[in-house]
Structures are given as C-alpha cells and as structure tokens.
DRENFITOR-555549 format. One record per residue (C-alpha): residue in three letters; x, y, z. Coordinates in steps of 0.1 Angstrom, whole numbers, padded with zeros to 4 digits, always signed. Example, Ala and Ser with C-alpha at 12.3 -4.5 7.8 and 13.67 -1.06 7.14 Angstrom:
ala+0123-0045+0078;ser+0137-0011+0071;
This chain:
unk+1038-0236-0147;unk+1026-0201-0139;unk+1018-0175-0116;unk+0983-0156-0114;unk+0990-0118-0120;unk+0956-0105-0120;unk+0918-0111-0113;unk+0890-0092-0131;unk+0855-0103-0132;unk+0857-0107-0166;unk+0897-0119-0174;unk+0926-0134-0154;unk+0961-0120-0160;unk+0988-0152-0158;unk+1026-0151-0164;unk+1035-0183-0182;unk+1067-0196-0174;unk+1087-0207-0200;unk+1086-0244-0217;unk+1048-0246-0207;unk+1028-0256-0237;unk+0996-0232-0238;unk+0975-0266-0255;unk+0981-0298-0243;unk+1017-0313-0257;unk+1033-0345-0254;unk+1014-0357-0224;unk+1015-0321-0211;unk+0989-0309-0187;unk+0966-0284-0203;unk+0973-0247-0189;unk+0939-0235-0189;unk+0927-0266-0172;unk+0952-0258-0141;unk+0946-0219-0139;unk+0908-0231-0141;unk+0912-0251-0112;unk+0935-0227-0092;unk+0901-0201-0097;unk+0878-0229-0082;unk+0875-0247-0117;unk+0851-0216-0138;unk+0853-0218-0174;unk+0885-0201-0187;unk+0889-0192-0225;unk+0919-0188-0245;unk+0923-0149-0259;unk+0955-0156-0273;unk+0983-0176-0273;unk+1023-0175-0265;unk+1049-0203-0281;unk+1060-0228-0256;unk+1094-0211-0255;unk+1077-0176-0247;unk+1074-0169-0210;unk+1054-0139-0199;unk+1016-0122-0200;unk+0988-0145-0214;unk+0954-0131-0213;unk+0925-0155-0207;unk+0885-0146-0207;unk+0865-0155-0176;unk+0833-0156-0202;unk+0822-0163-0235;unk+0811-0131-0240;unk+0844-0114-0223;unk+0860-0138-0249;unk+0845-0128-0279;unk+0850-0087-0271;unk+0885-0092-0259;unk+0894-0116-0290;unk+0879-0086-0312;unk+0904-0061-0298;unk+0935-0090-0309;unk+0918-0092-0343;unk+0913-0055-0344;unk+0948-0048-0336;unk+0937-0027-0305;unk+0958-0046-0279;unk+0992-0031-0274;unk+1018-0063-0272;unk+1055-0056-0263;unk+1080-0086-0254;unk+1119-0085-0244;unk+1143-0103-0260;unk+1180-0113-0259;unk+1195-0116-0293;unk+1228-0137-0297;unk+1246-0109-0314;unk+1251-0072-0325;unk+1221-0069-0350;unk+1226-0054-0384;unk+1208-0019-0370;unk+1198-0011-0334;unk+1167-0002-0338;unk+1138+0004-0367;unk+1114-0017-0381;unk+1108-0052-0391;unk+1090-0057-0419;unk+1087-0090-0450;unk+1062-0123-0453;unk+1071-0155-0435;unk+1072-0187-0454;unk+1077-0220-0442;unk+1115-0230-0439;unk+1131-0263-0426;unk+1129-0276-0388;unk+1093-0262-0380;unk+1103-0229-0389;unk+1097-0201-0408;unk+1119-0175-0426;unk+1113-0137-0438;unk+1114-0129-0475;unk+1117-0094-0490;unk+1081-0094-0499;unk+1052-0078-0486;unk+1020-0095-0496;unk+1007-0102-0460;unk+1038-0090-0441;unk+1048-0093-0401;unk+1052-0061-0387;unk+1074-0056-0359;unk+1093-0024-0347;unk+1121-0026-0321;unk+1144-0005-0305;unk+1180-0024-0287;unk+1206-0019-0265;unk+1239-0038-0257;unk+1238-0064-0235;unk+1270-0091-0220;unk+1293-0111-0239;unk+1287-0093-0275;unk+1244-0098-0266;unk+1219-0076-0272;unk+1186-0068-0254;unk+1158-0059-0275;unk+1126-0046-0265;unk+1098-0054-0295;unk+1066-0047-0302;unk+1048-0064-0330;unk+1019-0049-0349;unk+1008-0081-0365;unk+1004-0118-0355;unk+1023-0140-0369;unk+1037-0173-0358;unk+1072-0172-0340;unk+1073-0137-0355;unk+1102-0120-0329;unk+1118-0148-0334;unk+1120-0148-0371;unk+1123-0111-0371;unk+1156-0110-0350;unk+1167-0139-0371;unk+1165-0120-0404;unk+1184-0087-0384;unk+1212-0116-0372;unk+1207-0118-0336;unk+1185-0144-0334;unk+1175-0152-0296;unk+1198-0173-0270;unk+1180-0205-0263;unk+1161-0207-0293;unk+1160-0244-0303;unk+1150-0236-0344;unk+1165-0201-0353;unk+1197-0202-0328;unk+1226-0228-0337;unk+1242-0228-0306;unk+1212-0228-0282;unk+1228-0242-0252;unk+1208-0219-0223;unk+1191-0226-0196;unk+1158-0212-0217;unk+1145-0191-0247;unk+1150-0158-0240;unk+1117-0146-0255;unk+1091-0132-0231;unk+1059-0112-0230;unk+1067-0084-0208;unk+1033-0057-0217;unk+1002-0058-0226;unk+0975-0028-0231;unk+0941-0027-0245;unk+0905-0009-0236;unk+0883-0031-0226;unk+0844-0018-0214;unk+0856+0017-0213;unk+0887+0015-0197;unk+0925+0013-0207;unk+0940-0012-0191;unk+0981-0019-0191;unk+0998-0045-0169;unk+1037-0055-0166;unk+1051-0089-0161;unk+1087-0085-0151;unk+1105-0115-0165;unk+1131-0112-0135;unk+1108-0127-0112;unk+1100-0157-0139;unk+1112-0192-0121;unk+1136-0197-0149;unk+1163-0172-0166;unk+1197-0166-0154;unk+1202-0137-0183;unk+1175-0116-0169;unk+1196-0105-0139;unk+1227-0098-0155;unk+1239-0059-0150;unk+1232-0044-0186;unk+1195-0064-0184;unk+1188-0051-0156;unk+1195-0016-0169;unk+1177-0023-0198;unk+1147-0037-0185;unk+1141-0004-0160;unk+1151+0020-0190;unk+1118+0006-0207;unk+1098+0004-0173;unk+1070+0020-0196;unk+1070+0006-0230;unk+1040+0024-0244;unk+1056+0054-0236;unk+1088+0048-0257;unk+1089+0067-0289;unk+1075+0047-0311;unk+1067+0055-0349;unk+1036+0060-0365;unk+1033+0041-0392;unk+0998+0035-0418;unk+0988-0003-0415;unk+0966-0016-0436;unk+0931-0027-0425;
C-alpha cells in the first residue's frame, strides 16, 4: 500500500503505490488510517492528495497546526511538485508548456479547451523512450484534477495504463508518479525524491531509455525551467 520515506516531527514523507485510493473507496482501507497506525496510531492529516492511479510522494501533517502551514504553502503555490510520466506516443512538441481550462468530458474525465479563464499550468520537458514511448518529466504550477493526465492527452501521448485518457490501457499500471517534492517549511528548504524504480509495481520503470531518463533528471529543480508570470 506504501512505504514510509521520511519522519519529521511535524510531517511524514510516504510513497504511495499505485492503485491505492488516498480516501476510502469501494471497501478500501483508508491510507491515512494505516500510515497512522504504522506511527503508533497519532493523528495524521491529509496535505494533499494523489489520484488512485498516481504512485509516488504524498505529504501528510503530523499536526493541525503543521497542517494548516503546510496546506498554505500548496495554496500559495510555494511547494515545488514534479512527477514522471510515460506517454503512449511521440507528442506533438518535446517539450514547452501546457497551458488551457479543463471541462468535464465523458467517462469521469476531463478535457483541455483553448481557453484560459482559470487555466492548468503545466510545463514539461521529454525524451524518447521504447517501442515509439516517451518519458516525460512534468512539473505543474497549478492544481487541477488529473491535470498530467489531461495535459499529455491534449499533446497526444497520453499515459500507458491510463484507464480514461489511454484507449488501449492494457499495462500492468498507470504510469503516472510523483517523483519530487520541495517547499520551505519553518525556515528550511526541504526537497525529497521518491524513485519510482523501487515502487512494488511497474515493469516500464526499468527499461534502458527510463532508466537513462530517470538519472538525467536526478535533480529536477535544477532543470532549466522557464520563468513564467502566474497570476495570484
């Protein structure tokens, strides 16, 4: 269900594995509840959340008030989020920026439009994967729900394994996962790494040009990354 990454005396660092609901789900067991327990049952509080496809880093506040500072920096776009991805094909440009509103589509899903009232916000740079794939390494600078997904969608590589924006889905998983997080928190910068190679799940993650890919970006925040004027 998840591996423990971190301990702080104010917030535990967890990998989430893949297909794990983060709230409780079709008789699922609630996440927080177990990593609770694992930490001798103490309060735990949601900071954020991951889809159940998304595997990787998921942040959770040992305190209300750790909670409520930690969920400010989210809300403040403060915290530094960057997740790998395999797309199912070339894209229509390696690298750039993702930018449109989402609307609801059909089958739980949303779609990008070419408007940008409250837009999603994601920049990304690629590079070529097996079999015609591509391995994408994305940062958003919004929010939004299922945004990477719906962002590589709309560039046409949407992710292998993705049950609603991939077809032909037939993979052992959803290749989305949460690979870096960095924010300040009491003072202090603080980055951490989940590698998704050592995720229980994931055959894709160990193929050659992954691998490459995954240790060319060994330090995402230090990729060169454009500046670009968000509004407030």
């Amino acid at each position: 269900m998840f591996r423990i990454l971190f301990v702080h005396s104010d917030f535990v660092l967890i990998d989430k594995y893949p297909g794990v609901s983060v709230h409780k789900d079709d008789g699922d067991t609630m996440l927080v509840h177990e990593v609770s327990r694992q930490l001798g049952g103490e309060p735990l509080y949601l900071v954020h959340r991951l889809d159940k496809m998304t595997s990787g880093l998921l942040l959770l506040a040992r305190s209300a008030d750790a909670a409520r500072a930690l969920s400010a920096c989210f809300a403040e776009r403060m915290v530094e989020k960057y997740y790998l991805a395999i797309g199912s094909k070339k894209p229509k440009k390696k690298q750039g920026m993702i930018c449109g509103d989402m609307v609801r589509s059909r089958r739980s899903g949303w779609m990008l439009t070419t408007t940008q009232t409250n837009p999603a916000i994601t920049q990304f740079f690629s590079t070529a994967a097996e079999q015609g794939e591509r391995l994408f390494i994305c940062r958003p600078l919004t929010g939004k729900t299922h945004q990477i997904r719906v962002a590589l969608k709309s560039i046409g590589s949407a992710i292998v394994g993705d049950p609603i924006y991939h077809n032909s889905h037939d993979a052992d998983r959803g290749y989305l996962h949460a690979y870096a997080l960095a924010f300040p928190y009491a003072g202090e910068w603080h980055r951490f790494i989940c590698d998704p190679r050592h995720d229980v799940i994931g055959e894709k993650w160990h193929e050659s040009a992954i691998v490459h890919g995954i240790e060319m970006w060994s330090e995402p925040w230090s990729l060169d990354w454009p500046n670009i004027k968000r509004k407030p």
